[in-house]
GUVOVEX-302605 format. One record per atom (N, C-alpha, C): residue number from 1; residue in three letters; atom name; x negated, y negated, z. Coordinates in Angstrom, 2 decimals. Atoms other than C-alpha are relative to their C-alpha. Example, Ala and Ser with C-alpha at 12.3 -4.5 7.8 and 13.67 -1.06 7.14 Angstrom:
2
+-----+------+------+---------+---------+---------+
: pos : code : site :      xx :      yy :      zz :
+-----+------+------+---------+---------+---------+
:   1 :  ala :    N :   -0.89 :    1.19 :    0.00 :
:   1 :  ala :   CA :  -12.30 :    4.50 :    7.80 :
:   1 :  ala :    C :   -0.90 :   -1.20 :    0.00 :
:   2 :  ser :    N :    0.82 :    1.19 :   -0.06 :
:   2 :  ser :   CA :  -13.67 :    1.06 :    7.14 :
:   2 :  ser :    C :    0.77 :   -1.09 :    0.73 :
+-----+------+------+---------+---------+---------+
END
This chain:
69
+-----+------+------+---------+---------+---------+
: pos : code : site :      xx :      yy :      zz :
+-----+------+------+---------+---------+---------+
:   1 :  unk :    N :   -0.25 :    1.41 :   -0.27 :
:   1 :  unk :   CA :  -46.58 :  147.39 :  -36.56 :
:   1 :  unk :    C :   -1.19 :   -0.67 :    0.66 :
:   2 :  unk :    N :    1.18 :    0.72 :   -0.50 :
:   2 :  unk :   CA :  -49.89 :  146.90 :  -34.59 :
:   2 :  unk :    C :   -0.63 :   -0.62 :   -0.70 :
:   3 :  unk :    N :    0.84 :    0.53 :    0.69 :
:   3 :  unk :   CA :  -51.58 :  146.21 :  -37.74 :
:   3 :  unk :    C :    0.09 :   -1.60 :   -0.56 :
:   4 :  unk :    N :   -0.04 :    1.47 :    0.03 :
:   4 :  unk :   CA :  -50.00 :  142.78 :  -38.07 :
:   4 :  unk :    C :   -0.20 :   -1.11 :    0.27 :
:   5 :  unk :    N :    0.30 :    0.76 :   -0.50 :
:   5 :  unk :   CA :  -50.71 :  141.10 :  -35.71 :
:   5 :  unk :    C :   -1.81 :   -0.86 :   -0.03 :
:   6 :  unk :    N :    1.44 :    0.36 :    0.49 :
:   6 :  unk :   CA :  -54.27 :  140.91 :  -36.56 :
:   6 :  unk :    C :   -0.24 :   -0.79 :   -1.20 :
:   7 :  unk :    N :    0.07 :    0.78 :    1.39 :
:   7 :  unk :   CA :  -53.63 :  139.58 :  -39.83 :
:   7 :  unk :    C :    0.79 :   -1.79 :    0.24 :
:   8 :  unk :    N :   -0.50 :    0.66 :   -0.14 :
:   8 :  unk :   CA :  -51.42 :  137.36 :  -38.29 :
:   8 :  unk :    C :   -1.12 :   -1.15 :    0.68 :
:   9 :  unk :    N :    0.86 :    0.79 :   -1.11 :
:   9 :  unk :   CA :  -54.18 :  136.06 :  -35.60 :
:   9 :  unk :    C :   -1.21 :   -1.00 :   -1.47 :
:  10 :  unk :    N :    0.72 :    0.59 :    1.00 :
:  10 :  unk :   CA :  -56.44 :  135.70 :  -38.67 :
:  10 :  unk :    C :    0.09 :   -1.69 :   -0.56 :
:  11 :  unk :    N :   -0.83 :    1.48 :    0.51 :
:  11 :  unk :   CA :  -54.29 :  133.18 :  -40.23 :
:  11 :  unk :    C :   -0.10 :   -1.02 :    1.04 :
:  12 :  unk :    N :    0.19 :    1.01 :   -0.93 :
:  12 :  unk :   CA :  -54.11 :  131.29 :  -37.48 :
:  12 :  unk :    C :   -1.42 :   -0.47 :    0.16 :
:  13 :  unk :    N :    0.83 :    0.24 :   -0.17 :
:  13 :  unk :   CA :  -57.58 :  131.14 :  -37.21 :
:  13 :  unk :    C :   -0.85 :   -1.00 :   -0.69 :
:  14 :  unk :    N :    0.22 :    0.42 :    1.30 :
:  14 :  unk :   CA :  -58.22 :  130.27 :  -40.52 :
:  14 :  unk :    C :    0.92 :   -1.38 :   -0.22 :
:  15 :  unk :    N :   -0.26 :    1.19 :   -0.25 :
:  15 :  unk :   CA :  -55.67 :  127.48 :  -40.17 :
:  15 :  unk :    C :   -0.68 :   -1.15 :    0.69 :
:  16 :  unk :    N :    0.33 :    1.28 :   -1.32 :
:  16 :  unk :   CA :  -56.97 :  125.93 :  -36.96 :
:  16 :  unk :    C :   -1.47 :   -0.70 :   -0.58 :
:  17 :  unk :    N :    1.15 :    0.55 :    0.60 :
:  17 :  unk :   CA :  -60.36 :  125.83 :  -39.13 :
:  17 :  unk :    C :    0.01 :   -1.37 :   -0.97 :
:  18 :  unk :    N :   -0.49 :    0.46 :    1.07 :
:  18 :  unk :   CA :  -59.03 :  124.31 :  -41.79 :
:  18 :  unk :    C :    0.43 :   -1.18 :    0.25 :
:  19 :  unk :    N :   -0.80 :    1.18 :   -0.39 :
:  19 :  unk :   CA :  -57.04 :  121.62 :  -39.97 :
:  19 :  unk :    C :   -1.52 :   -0.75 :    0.75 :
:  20 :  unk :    N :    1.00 :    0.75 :   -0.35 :
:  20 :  unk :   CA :  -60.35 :  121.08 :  -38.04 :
:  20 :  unk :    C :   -1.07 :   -1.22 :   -1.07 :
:  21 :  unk :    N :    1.09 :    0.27 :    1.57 :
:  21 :  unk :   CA :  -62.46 :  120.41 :  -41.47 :
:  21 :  unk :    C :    0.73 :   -0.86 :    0.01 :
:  22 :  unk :    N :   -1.10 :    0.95 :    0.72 :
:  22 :  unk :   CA :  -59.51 :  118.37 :  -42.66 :
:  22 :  unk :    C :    0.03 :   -1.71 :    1.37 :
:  23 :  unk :    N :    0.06 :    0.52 :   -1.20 :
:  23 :  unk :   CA :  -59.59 :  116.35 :  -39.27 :
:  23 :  unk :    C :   -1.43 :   -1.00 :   -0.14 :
:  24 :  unk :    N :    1.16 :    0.57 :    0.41 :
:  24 :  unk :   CA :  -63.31 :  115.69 :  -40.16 :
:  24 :  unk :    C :   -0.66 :   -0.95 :   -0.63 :
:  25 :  unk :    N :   -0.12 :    0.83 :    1.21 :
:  25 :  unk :   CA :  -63.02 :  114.67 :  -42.92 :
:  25 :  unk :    C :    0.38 :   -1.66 :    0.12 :
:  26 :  unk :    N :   -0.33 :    1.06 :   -0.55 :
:  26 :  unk :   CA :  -60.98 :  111.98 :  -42.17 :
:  26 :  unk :    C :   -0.47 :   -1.20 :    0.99 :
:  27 :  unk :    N :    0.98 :    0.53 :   -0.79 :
:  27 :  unk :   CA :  -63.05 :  110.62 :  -39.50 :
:  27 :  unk :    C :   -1.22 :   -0.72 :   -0.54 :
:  28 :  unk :    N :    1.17 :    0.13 :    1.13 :
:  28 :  unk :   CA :  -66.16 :  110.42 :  -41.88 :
:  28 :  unk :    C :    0.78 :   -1.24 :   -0.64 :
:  29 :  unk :    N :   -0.80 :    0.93 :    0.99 :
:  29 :  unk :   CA :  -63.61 :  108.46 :  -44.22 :
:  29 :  unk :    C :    0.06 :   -1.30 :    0.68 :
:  30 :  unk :    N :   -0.35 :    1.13 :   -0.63 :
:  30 :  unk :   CA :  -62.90 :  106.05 :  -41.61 :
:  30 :  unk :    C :   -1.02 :   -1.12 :    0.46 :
:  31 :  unk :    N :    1.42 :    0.53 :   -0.51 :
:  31 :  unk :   CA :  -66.02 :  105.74 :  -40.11 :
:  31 :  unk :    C :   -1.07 :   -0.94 :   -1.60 :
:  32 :  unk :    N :    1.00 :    0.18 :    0.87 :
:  32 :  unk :   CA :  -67.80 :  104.94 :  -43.65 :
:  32 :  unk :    C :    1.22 :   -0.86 :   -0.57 :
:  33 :  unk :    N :   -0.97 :    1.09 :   -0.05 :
:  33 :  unk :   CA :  -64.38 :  102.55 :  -44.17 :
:  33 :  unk :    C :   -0.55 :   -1.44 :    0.69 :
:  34 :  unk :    N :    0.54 :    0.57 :   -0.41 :
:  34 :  unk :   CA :  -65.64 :  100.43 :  -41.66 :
:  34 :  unk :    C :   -1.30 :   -0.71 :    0.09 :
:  35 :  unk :    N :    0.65 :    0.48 :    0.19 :
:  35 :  unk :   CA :  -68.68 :  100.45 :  -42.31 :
:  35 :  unk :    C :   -0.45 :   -1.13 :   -1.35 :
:  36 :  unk :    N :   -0.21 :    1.10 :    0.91 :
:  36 :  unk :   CA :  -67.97 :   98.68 :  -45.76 :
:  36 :  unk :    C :    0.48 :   -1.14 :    0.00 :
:  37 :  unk :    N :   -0.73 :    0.79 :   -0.50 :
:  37 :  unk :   CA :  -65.90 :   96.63 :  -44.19 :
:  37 :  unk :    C :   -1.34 :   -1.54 :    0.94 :
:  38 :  unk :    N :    1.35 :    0.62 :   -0.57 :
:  38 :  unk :   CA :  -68.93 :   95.45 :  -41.85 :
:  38 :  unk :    C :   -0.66 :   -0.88 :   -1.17 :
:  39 :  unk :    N :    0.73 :    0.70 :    0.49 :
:  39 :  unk :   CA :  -71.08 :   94.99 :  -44.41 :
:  39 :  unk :    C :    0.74 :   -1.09 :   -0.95 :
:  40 :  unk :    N :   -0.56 :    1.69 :    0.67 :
:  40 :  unk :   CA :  -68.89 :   92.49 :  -46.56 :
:  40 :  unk :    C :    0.64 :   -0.92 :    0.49 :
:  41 :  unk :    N :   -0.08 :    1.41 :   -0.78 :
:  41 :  unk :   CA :  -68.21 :   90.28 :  -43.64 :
:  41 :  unk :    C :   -1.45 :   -0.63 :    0.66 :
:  42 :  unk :    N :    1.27 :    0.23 :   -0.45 :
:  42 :  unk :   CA :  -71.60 :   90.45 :  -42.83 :
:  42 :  unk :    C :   -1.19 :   -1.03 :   -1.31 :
:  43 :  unk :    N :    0.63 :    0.56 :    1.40 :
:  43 :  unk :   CA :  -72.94 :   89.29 :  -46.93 :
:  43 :  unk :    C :   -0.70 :    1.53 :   -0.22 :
:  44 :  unk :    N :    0.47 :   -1.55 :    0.78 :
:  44 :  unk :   CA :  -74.01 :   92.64 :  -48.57 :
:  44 :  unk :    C :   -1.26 :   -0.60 :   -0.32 :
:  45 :  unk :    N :    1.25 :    0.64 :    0.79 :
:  45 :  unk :   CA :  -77.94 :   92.29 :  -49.18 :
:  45 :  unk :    C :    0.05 :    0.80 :   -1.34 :
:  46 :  unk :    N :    0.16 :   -0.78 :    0.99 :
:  46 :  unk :   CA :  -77.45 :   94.24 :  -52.25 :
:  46 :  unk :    C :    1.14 :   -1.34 :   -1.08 :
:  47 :  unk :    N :   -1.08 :    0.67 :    0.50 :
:  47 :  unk :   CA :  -75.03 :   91.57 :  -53.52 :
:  47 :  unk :    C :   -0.84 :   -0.83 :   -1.32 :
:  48 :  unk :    N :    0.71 :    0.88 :    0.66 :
:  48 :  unk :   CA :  -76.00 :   89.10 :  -56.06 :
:  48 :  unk :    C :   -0.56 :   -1.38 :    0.41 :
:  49 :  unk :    N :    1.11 :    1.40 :   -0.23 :
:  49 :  unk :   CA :  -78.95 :   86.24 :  -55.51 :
:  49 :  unk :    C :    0.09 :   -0.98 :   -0.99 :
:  50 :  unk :    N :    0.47 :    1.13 :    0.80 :
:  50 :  unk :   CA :  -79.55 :   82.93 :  -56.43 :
:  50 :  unk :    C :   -1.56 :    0.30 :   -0.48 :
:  51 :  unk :    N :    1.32 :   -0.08 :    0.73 :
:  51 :  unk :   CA :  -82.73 :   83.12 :  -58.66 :
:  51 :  unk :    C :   -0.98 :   -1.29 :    0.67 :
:  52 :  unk :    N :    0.90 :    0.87 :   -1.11 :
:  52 :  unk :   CA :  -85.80 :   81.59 :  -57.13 :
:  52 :  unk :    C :   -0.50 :   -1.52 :   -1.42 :
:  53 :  unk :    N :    0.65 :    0.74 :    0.89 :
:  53 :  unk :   CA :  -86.78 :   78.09 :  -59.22 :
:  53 :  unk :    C :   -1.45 :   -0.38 :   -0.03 :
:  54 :  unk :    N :    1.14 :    0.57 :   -0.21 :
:  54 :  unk :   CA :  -90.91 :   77.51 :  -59.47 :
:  54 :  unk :    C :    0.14 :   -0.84 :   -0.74 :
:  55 :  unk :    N :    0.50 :    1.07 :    1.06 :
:  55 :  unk :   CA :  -92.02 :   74.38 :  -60.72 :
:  55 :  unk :    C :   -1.51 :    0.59 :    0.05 :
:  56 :  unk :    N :    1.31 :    0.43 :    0.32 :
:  56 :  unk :   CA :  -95.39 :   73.84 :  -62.49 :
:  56 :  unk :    C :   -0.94 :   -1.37 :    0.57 :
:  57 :  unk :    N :    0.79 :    0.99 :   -0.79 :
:  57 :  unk :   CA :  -98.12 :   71.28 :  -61.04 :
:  57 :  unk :    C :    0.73 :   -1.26 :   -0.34 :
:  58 :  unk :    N :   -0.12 :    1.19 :    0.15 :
:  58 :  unk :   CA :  -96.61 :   68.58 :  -62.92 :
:  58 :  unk :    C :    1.79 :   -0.18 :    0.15 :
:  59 :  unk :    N :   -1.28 :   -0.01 :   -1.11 :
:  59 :  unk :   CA :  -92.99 :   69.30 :  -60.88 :
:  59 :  unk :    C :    1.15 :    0.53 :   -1.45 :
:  60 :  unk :    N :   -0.79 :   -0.07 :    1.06 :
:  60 :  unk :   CA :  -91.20 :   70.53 :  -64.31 :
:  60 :  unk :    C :    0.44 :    1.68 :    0.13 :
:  61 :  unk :    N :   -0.18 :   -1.40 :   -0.22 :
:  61 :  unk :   CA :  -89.46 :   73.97 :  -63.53 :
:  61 :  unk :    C :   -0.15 :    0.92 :   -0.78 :
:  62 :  unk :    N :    0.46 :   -0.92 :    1.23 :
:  62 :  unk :   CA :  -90.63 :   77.10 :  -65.14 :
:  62 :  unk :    C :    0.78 :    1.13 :   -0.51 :
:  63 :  unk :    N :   -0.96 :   -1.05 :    0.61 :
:  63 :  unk :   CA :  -89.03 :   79.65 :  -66.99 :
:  63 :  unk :    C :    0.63 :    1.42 :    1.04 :
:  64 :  unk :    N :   -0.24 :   -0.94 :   -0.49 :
:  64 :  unk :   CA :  -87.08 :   82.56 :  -65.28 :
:  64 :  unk :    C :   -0.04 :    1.25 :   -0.77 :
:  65 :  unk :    N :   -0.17 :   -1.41 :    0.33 :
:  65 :  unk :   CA :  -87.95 :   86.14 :  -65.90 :
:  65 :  unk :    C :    0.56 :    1.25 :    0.53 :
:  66 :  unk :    N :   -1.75 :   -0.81 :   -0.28 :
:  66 :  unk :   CA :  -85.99 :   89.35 :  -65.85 :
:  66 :  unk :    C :    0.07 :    0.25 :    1.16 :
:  67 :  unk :    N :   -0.38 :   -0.54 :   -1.59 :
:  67 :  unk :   CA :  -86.88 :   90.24 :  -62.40 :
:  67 :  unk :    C :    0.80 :   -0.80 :    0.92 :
:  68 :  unk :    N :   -0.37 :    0.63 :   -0.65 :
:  68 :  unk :   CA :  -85.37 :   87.12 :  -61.41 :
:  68 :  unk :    C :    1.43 :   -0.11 :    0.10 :
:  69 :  unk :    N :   -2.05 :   -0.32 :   -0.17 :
:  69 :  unk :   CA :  -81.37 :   87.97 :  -61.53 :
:  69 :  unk :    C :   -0.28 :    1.32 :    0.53 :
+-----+------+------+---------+---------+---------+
END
């Protein structure tokens, strides 16, 4: 019967790990929740821009190219 208890402790061990990880996890989740949260009350710079307009000397605006969206 001694030999059980060891197997038994194991388990437990192996739980408390397990629940820790899992615990972690969650945290991470929350934490990187928030932070999305942040950034789209804040305006996401990754979001979409208004395109920049140049004019030409004689004030007539010039064509937009692809880099500009």
């Amino acid at each position: 019967m001694g030999g059980n208890s060891r197997s038994t402790f194991g388990k437990r061990q192996k739980e408390r790990a397990r629940q820790e990880k899992q615990g972690e996890k969650a945290q991470r989740r929350a934490e990187r929740k928030l932070q999305q949260k942040d950034q789209e009350e804040k305006g996401s710079p990754s979001g979409p821009k208004d395109p920049v307009v140049t004019y030409d000397e004689e004030g007539n605006p010039e064509g937009l190219g692809f880099h500009d969206f």
